[in-house]
Phi, psi and omega in degrees: 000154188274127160275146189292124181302136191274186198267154148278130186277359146245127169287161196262149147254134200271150178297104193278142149331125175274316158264191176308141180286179198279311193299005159235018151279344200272330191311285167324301155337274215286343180270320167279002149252010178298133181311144136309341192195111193238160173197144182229135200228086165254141158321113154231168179048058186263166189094344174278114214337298180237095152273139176224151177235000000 
């Protein structure tokens, strides 16, 4: 049988990132260029009396 390796009497913790990580920088990214207003419009029968879109 193995003896057990020994403990460090402090344990390591592990280091949280102090700034942001890169997915919430890219995330605030894509939220601070997201359009406000999207629309998608397409046209059929144009020229035509009844035309609808």
């Amino acid at each position: 049988m193995a003896a057990a390796p020994p403990q460090s009497p402090h344990p390591v913790t592990p280091r949280l990132p102090i700034g942001p990580t890169f997915d919430q920088e890219l995330c605030g990214l894509v939220l601070d260029t997201a359009p406000r207003l999207f629309a998608v419009v397409q046209v059929w029968g144009e020229g035509l009396p009844d035309i609808d879109g």
